[in-house]
C-alpha positions in Angstrom: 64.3 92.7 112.5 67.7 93.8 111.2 70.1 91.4 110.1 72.5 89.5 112.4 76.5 90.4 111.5 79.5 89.4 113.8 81.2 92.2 115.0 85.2 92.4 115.9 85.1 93.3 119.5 87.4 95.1 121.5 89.2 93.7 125.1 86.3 90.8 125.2 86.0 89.0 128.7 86.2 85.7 127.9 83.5 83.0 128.9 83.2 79.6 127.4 80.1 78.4 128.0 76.3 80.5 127.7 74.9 80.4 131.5 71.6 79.3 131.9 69.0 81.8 132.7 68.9 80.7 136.7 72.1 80.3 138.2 74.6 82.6 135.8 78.1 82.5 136.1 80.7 85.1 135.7 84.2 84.3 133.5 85.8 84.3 137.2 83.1 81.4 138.0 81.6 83.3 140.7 78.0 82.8 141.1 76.2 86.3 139.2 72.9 87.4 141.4 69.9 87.4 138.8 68.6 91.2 138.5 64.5 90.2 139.7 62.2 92.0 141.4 60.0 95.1 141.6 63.0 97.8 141.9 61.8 101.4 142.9 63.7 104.9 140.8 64.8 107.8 142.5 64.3 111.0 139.9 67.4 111.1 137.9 67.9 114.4 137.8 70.5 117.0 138.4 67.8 119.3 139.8 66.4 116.9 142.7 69.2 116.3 145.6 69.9 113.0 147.6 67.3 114.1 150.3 64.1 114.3 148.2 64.8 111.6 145.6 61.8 109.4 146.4 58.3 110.6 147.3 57.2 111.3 150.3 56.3 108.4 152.4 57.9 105.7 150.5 59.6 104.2 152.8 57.1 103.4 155.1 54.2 103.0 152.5 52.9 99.4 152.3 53.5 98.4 148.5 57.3 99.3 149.3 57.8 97.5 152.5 55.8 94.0 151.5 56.5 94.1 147.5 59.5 96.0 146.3 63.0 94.1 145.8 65.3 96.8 145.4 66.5 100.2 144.1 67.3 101.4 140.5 69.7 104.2 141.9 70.6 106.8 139.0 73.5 109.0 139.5 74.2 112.0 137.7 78.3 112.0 137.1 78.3 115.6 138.3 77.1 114.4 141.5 80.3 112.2 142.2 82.7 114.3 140.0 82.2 117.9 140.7 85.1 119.5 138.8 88.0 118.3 137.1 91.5 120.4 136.7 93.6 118.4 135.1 92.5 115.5 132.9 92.9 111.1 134.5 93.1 113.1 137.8 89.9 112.4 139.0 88.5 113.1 142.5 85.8 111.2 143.2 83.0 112.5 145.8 80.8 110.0 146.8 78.4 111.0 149.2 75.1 111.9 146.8 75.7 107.9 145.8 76.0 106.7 149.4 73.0 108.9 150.7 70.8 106.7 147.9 72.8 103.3 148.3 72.3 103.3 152.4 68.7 104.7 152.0 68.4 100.7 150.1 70.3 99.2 152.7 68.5 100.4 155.3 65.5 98.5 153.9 67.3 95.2 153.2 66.8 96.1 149.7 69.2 95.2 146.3 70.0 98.4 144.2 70.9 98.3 140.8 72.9 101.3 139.5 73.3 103.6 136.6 75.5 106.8 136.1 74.3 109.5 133.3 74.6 113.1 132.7 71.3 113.5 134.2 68.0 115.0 132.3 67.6 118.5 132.3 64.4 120.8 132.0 66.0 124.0 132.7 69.2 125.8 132.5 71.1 123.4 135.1 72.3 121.3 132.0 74.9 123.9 132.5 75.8 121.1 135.7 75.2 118.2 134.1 78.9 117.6 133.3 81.6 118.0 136.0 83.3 121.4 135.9 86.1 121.5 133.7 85.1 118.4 131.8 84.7 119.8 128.2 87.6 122.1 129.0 90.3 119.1 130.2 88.7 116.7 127.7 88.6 118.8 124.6 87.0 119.8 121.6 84.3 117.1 120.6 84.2 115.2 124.0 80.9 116.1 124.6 79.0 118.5 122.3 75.5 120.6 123.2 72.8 118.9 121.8 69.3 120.7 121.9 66.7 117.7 121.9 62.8 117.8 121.7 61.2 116.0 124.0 57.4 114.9 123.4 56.3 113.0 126.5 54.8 114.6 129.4 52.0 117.4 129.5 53.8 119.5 127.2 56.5 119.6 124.6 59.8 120.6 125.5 63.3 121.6 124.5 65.9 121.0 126.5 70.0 121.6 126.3 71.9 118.3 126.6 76.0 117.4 126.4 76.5 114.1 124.9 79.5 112.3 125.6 81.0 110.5 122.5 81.9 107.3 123.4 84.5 106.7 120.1 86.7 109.4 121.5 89.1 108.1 123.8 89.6 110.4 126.4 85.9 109.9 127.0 86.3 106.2 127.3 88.9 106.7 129.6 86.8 108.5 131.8 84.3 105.7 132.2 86.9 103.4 132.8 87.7 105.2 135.9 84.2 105.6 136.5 83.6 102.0 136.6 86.6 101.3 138.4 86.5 103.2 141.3 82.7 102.7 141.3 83.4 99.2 141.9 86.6 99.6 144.1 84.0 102.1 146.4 81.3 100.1 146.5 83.6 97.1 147.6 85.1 99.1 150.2 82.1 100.3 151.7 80.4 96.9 152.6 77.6 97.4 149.8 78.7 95.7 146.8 76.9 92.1 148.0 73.3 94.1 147.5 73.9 95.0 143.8 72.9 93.1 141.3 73.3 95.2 138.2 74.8 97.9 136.6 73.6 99.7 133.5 76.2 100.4 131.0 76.4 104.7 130.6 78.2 106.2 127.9 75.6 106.5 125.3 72.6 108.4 125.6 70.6 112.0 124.9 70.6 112.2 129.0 70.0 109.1 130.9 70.4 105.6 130.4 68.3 104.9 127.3 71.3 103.6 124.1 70.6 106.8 121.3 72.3 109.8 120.2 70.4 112.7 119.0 68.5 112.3 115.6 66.7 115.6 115.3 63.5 113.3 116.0 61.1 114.0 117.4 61.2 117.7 116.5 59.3 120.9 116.1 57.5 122.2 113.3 58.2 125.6 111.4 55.5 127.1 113.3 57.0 125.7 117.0 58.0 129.0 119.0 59.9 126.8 121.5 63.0 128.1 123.0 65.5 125.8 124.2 67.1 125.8 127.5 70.6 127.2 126.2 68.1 130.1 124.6 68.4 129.0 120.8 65.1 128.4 119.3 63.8 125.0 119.1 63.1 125.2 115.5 65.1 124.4 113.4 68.6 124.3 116.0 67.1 120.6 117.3 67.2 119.4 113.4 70.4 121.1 112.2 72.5 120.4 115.6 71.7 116.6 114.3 72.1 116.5 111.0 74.8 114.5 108.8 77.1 117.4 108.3 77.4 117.9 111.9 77.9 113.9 112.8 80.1 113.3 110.4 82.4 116.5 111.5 82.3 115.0 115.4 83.3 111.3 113.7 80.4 109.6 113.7 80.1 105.8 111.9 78.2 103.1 112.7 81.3 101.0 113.6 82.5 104.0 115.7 79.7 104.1 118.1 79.7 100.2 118.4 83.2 99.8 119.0 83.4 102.5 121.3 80.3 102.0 123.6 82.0 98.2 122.9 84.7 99.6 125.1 83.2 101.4 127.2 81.3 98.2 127.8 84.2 96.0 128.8 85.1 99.0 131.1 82.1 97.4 133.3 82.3 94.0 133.0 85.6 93.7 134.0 85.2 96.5 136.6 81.8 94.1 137.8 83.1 90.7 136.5 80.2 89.3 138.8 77.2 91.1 138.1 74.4 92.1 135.1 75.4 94.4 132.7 71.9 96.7 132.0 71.1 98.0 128.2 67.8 100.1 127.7 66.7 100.7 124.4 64.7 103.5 122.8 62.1 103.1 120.6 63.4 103.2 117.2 60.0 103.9 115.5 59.7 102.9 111.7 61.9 105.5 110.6 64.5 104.7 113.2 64.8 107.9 115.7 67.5 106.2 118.1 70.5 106.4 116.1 72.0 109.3 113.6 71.5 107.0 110.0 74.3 108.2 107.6 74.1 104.6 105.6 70.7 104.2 104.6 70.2 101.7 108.1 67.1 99.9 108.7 65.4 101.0 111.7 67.2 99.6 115.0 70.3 98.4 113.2 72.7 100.1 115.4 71.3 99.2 118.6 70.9 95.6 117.6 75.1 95.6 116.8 75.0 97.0 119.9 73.3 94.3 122.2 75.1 91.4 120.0 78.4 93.0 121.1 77.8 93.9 124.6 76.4 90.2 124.9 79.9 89.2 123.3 81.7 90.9 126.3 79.8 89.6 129.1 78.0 86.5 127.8 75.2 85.1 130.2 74.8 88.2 132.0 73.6 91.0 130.0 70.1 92.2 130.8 68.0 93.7 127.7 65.0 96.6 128.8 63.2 99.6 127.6 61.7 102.4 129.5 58.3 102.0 127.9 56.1 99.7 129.7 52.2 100.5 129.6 49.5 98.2 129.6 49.5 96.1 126.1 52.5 98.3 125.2 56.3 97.2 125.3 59.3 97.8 123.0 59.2 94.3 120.7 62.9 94.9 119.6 63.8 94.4 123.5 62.6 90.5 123.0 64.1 89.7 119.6 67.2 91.2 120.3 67.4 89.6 123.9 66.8 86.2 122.4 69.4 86.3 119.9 71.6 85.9 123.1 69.7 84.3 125.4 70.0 87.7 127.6 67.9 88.3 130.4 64.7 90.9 129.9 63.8 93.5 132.4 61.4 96.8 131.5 60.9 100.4 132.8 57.5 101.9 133.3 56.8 104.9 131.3 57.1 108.8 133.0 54.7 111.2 132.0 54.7 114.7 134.1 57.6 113.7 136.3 54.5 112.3 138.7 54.4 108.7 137.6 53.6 106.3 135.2 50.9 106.5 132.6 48.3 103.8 131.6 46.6 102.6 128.2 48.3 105.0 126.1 47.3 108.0 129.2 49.2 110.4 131.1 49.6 111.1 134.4 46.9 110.2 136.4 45.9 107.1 134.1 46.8 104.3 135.6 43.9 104.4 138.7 42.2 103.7 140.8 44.3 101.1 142.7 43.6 97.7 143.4 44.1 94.4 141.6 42.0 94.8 138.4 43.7 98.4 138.2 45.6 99.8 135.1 48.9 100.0 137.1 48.4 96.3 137.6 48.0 95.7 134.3 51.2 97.5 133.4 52.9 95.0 135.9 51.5 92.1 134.2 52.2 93.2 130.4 56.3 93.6 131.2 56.1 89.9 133.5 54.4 88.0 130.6 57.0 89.7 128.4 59.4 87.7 129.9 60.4 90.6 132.5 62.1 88.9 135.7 62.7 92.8 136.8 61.3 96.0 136.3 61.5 99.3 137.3 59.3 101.8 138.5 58.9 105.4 140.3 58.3 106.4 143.8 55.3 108.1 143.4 53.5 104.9 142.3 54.9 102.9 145.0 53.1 104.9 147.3 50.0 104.9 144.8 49.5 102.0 144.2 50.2 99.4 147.3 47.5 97.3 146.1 48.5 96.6 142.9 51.8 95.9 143.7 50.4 93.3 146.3 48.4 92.2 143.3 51.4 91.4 141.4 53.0 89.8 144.3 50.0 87.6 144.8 50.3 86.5 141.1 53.7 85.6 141.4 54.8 88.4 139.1 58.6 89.3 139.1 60.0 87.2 141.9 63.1 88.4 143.7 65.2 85.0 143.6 
């Protein structure tokens, strides 16, 4: 484990005492709903619309109706701000948002909620941002990135923009983001079922906190093309090497203190509810962050969590999308304990068709029942000290045994 520093923190929300696990309690002193529960995903990306989200027959499959809490809604930004003509002038659309929100509601179900640029297998990364964007925000905002991507059936390459979070126009954007998310959610009678909000502004493409590296990446033999047409080797290693970072401004205290910022956007836009941060696997040779300094492996997301904890104390909820049977991210509990944050987990995706089981693909974690693989996925994130987790539509509908299974043992209570 990396070693603990204090950091300076910008526009901290103030909170004297550490709330106890149960019964948190926001600076305001307004009572903070615990994020707990079996929550279900929609697919997150900018390819799938409002109206096939989920798979087919969730909503009326049994292991949704008896066992799952709530929604983990993901919205791509494009999807609530098409196009932007002049920059701080932003027009929000909300309608992709409410189609998922009420589709919860509906159900008596929570949602939590995350905005990202949305992952891309094709060429509609060319939609991930809001038209306009780069052009209104400028030069360095929010750079192409081509990233290999490993999981799944078979390798990829995809074309990503990354939004800097040290440059301030881009911070300024998420403030507005989190403000009129709130403001809307407020207005629209729906803000009582949420329960937490992950904190966006740093990622590849979704919600995981990681820049590009260059890892994992091809091989000189890889004849890979990338989404934007490059090839994959060697543009995924040189669009993330040191010359390139350090030309766009990256430091390690950059990327703190701005994702800091961007962080106290959300709490004080959501002064009463769980701030989410998902980690990615660091590895040994630390594949999450860009490492300029010669940084042990995880040292920028650890600064990370101890600042984010700083901002909203007592309500900051630490997971990774990596859950599998005897399988979780270990960084997720030692870094959650540092400040008594909450722990929630995500189960794996392999395919885009659900999660995978003991180290398997797709199609690994049957057949379904309450000895099954998919129930033994449950159990590893609970006795990890997981109060909620995460997990995709087309297991719901898989696997309505195991999730009564999990119910039956008392796994991930909604309190």
């Amino acid at each position: 484990m990396v070693a603990r520093q204090h950091l300076a923190l910008i526009g901290a929300v103030a909170c004297t005492t550490m709330c106890s696990s149960g019964d948190h309690m926001a600076a305001s002193g307004a009572k903070v709903p615990t994020p707990s529960g079996i929550y279900v995903l929609n697919d997150p990306s900018n390819e799938q619309p409002a109206s096939t989200a989920y798979a087919a027959g969730l909503d009326t499959s049994g292991g949704y109706v008896r066992d799952v809490t709530g929604h983990a809604i993901f919205v791509p930004i494009a999807k609530i701000l098409p196009s932007i003509t002049t920059w701080g002038q932003f027009n929000w659309s909300w309608g992709y948002l409410d189609t998922l929100v009420q589709a919860a509601l509906a159900h008596q179900k929570k949602f939590s909620i995350e905005l990202e640029t949305g992952y891309q297998t094709g060429s509609t990364y060319l939609q991930s941002l809001p038209a306009g964007f780069a052009a209104t925000c400028g030069a360095g905002c929010a750079p192409l990135f081509d990233v290999y991507t490993t999981g799944g059936a078979v390798n990829r390459c995809i074309s990503a923009y990354v939004l800097l979070p040290w440059v301030a126009k881009v911070q300024q954007f998420w403030g507005a983001a989190a403000t009129a998310l709130a403001a809307h959610l407020q207005a629209d009678g729906a803000y009582g079922s949420l329960t937490l909000v992950h904190v966006p502004g740093l990622s590849v493409y979704d919600e995981e906190i990681r820049l590009p590296t260059g890892y994992p990446r091809p091989t000189s033999t890889d004849t890979l093309t990338c989404a934007d047409s490059r090839p994959a080797y060697p543009t995924v290693i040189t669009d993330a090497d040191t010359t390139r970072w350090r030309s766009l401004g990256y430091s390690d205290t950059a990327v703190v203190t701005g994702f800091t910022a961007v962080a106290t956007s959300f709490a004080r836009a959501f002064p009463d509810r769980f701030l989410g941060l998902s980690l990615f696997n660091p590895a040994a040779i630390g594949i999450d962050f860009p490492n300029l300094t010669a940084d042990a492996a995880g040292y920028v997301a650890s600064q990370i969590v101890q600042s984010v904890s700083h901002v909203a104390p007592g309500r900051v909820q630490v997971q990774a999308d990596f859950l599998d049977t005897q399988a979780i991210l270990p960084e997720v509990l030692s870094l959650a304990s540092q400040d008594a944050d909450s722990v929630g987990w995500q189960s794996n995706k392999h395919g885009g068709t659900g999660a995978g089981c003991d180290g398997g693909g797709a199609g690994t974690c049957g057949p379904d029942g309450p000895a099954s693989p998919f129930f033994r996925l449950l159990q590893e994130g609970a006795q990890n000290r997981g109060e909620y987790v995460e997990i995709w539509s087309a297991d719901v509908v898989r696997f309505p045994l195991s999730l009564d299974a999990a119910k039956a043992a008392g796994l991930y209570p909604a309190r």
